[in-house]
N, C-alpha and C positions, 0 to 999 in steps of 0.2 A: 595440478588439478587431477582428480582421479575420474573413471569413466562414471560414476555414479555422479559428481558436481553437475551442478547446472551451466552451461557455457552462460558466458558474456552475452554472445545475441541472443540468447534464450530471455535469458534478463530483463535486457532492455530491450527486448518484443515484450514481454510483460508486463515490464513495470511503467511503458508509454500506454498500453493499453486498460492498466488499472485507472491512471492519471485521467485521462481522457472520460471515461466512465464516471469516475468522479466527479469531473466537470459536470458532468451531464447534467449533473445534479447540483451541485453546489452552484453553475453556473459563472464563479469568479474566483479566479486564482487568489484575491485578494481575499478571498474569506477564511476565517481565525479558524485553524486545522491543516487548512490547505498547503502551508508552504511548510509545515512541521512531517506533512504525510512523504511533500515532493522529496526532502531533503532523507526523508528515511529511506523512500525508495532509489533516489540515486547513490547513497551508499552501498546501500546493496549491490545496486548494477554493479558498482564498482567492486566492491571485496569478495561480492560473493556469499558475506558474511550472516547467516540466517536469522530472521527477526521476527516475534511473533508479540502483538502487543495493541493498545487501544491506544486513538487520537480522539480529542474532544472536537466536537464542534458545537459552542453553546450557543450560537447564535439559531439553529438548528435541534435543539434540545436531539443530538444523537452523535455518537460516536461509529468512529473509521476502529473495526476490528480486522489488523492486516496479519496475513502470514505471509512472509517470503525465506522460503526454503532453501535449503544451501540443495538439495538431493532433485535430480534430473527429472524422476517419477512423480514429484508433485510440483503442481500449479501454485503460481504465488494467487491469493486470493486477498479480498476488500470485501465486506458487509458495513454497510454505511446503516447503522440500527438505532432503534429509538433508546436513549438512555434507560437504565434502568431508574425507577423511581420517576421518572418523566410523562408515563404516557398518558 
């Protein structure tokens, strides 16, 4: 790991508090997006490996737009937004 990666607990303080947030919203883990967002984010925790990309949630007519960054200076982010063509 070089001094610019994002450490492990950096991560996963991150990536539980992306998750959480989410809920907030979605309310149930059980909902169609949710366990496709969890498992992208715990790879992450785990490789470190940078992911930038959309999750559907149709039940929701809105999509999970995530970034999670390999580099220390940026914050992994989530916008939970209304599909395009949806509103």
């Amino acid at each position: 790991m070089t001094k610019t990666e994002k450490p492990i607990e950096e991560r996963l303080k991150e990536g539980i508090s992306l998750l959480k947030q989410l809920l907030d919203i979605v309310k149930h883990e059980e909902t169609e997006g949710y366990s496709e967002v969890k498992k992208v984010i715990t790879d992450w925790i785990k490789t470190g490996t940078p992911w930038d990309g959309r999750i559907e949630f149709p039940w929701y007519s809105r999509v999970a737009e995530i970034s999670l960054p390999r580099s220390a200076k940026l914050a992994a982010t989530l916008a939970f937004k209304v599909k395009k063509g949806d509103s």
